[in-house]
C-alpha positions, -999 to 999 in steps of 0.1 A, spaced: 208 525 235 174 518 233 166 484 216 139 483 186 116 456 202 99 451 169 131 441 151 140 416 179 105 401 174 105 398 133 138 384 133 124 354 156 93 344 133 94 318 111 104 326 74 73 316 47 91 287 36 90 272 73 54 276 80 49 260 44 70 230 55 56 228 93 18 229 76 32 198 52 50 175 76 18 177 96 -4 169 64 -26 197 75 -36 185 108 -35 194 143 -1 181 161 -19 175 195 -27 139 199 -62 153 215 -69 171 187 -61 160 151 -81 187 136 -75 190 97 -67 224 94 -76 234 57 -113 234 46 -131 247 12 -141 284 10 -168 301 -1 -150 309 -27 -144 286 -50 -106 294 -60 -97 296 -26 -93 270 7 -89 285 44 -62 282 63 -68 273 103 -36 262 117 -11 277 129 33 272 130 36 276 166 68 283 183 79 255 211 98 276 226 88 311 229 99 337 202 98 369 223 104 378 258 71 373 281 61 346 255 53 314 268 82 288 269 109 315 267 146 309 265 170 334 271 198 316 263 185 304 230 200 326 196 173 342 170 184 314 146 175 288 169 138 302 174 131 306 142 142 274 130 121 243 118 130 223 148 113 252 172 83 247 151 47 228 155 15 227 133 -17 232 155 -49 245 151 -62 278 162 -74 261 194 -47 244 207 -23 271 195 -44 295 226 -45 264 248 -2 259 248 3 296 255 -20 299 282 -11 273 302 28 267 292 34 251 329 15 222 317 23 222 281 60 224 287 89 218 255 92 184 262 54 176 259 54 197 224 87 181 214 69 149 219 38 161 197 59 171 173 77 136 171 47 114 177 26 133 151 56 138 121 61 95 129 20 85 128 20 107 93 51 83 81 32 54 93 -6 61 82 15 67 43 36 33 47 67 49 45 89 22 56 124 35 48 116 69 67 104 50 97 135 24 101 154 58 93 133 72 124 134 40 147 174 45 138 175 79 153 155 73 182 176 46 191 212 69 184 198 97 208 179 81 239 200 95 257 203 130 246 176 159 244 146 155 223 159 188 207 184 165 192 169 140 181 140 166 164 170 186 147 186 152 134 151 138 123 141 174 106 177 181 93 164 219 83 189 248 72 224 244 86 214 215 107 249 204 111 252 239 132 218 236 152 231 195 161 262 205 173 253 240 193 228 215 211 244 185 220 273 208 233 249 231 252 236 202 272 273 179 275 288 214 288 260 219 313 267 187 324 306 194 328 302 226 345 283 211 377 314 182 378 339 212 374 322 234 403 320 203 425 357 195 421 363 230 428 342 226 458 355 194 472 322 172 462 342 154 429 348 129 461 375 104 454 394 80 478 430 98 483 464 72 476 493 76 482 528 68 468 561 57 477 589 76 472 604 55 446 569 56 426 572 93 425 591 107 397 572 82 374 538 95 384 543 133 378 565 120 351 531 106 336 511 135 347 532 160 322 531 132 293 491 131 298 482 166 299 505 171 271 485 141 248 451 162 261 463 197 245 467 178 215 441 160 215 416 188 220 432 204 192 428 179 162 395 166 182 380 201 176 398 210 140 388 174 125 361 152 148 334 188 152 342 214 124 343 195 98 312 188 101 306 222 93 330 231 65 314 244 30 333 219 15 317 187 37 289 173 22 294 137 41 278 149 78 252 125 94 235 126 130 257 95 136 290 110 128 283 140 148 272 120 175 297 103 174 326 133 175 307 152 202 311 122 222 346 118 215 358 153 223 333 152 253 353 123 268 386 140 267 370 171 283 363 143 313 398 128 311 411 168 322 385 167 354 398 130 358 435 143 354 427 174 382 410 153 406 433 124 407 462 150 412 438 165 441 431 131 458 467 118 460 490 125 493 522 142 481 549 158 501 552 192 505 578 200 474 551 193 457 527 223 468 537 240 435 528 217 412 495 211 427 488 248 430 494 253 395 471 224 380 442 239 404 408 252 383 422 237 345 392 217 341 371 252 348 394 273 327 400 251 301 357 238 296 349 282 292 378 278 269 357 252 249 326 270 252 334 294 227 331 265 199 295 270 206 298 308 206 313 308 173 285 283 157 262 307 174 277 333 150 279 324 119 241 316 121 236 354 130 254 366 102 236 340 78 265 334 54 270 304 41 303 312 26 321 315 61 338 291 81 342 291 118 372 309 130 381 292 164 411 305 182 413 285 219 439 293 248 444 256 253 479 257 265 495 256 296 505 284 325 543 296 316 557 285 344 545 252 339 579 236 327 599 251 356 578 242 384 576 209 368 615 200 364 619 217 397 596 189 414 615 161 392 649 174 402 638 176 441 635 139 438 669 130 430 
């Protein structure tokens, strides 16, 4: 099936109401620091005033546009955070040179010229508010900190779908190099007696981590974006990403240590069957994101994200396990 090019493209602009609010929080001038061109002037006409700026996507909108993402949803490139005020000038200069007006040097107009605006109006609550959120997210994308600063249409989504995007990317290159021996960790070893106890503990931990995962992701990350929440702040989601983000270490940790320690050879079955969780179970967790993605696509309001994860583990999991224990009586 042939895909209607045109469609893709209108559902990527920016709706009327964005360009409105891009033109505002720029006070009608140019977002390039070089620039600063006021972009409304007096017509001829004496009703009217021109318009010369532009809402200019940071990342591109269409394929073959400048800055383009593939992996980014329609939602994500039409919303407010993707957005910048320029002139007509620097709107042509960005898009034909994108290699040296990359998304981070436009996410840093953006920032620099929405604070300076604060600043030239004395707006001394915004800015601490600002300073606060520069300070939360140093360490995460400027995205972030652009969709926590904005806080747009279903913010709470476009937060979330981000800082996962980036904390899984992150998890996914410590997954494959366990997988490929470079998760590097000096090997111990254990005494006989000491041996019972520690695959003993091993169940009891991966046991607390299935549950954890489950009322991390039901009451730390959706509830953030239930119809019925109205309490959400960056901080708080922050703050739960980070949460459930550590326990998706603790199952690498739990893999590798299980790797890494010297165990006879009754125990080739147990460490066969605990081999690629931390792989399995992180695509598992992907699908949060997926289902965010969604529900922005469908553009309902009404719905709530329907998450159903396979976060359990292999059915001969139990036997192999009391096997090992009874081998060591």
């Amino acid at each position: 099936m042939k895909v209607n090019q045109k469609n893709n493209e209108n559902e990527n602009r920016f709706s009327s109401d964005t360009k409105r609010i891009l033109e505002k929080r720029a006070a009608n001038i140019c977002s390039s620091p070089n620039c600063s061109f006021i972009t409304a002037q007096p017509s001829s006409d004496p009703y009217k005033a021109l318009n010369l700026g532009k809402a200019c996507h940071i990342k591109g909108a269409n394929v073959g546009s400048a800055r383009y993402e593939k992996n980014m949803t329609p939602a994500e490139r039409k919303d407010i955070s993707n957005g910048i005020w320029l002139c007509g000038n620097c709107h042509d200069l960005i898009d034909k040179d994108p290699n040296k007006y990359t998304v981070e040097k436009l996410q840093s107009w953006k920032l620099y010229h929405e604070e300076k605006i604060l600043r030239t109006n004395n707006k001394f609550t915004e800015i601490d508010e600002f300073e606060a959120l520069k300070q939360l997210f140093k360490n995460e994308s400027q995205q972030a900190l652009i969709i926590s600063f904005t806080k747009g249409l279903d913010w709470e989504y476009f937060l979330i779908i981000e800082l996962l995007r980036n904390k899984f990317e992150k998890l996914s290159i410590r997954c494959n190099r366990l997988s490929s021996g470079l998760e590097y960790k000096p090997s111990s070893s254990l005494s006989e007696s000491d041996l019972k106890e520690w695959i003993q503990r091993k169940i009891y931990d991966i046991s607390n981590l299935i549950q954890f995962y489950k009322s991390a992701i039901e009451s730390e990350i959706l509830i953030h974006v239930k119809t019925t929440n109205i309490d959400s702040d960056p901080a708080k989601i922050l703050e739960s990403i980070n949460l459930f983000i550590h326990g998706c270490n603790e199952i690498i940790e739990w893999e590798r240590d299980i790797q890494y320690t010297i165990l006879p050879s009754r125990f080739n079955k147990f460490i066969d069957v605990t081999k690629g969780w931390s792989v399995f179970w992180l695509e598992e967790f992907k699908k949060i994101q997926t289902e965010l993605e969604r529900l922005l696509t469908i553009n309902n309001s009404e719905l709530e994200a329907n998450i159903s994860l396979k976060i359990t583990l292999p059915d001969d999991f139990e036997k192999i396990c009391s096997s090992t224990i009874q081998s060591l009586k």
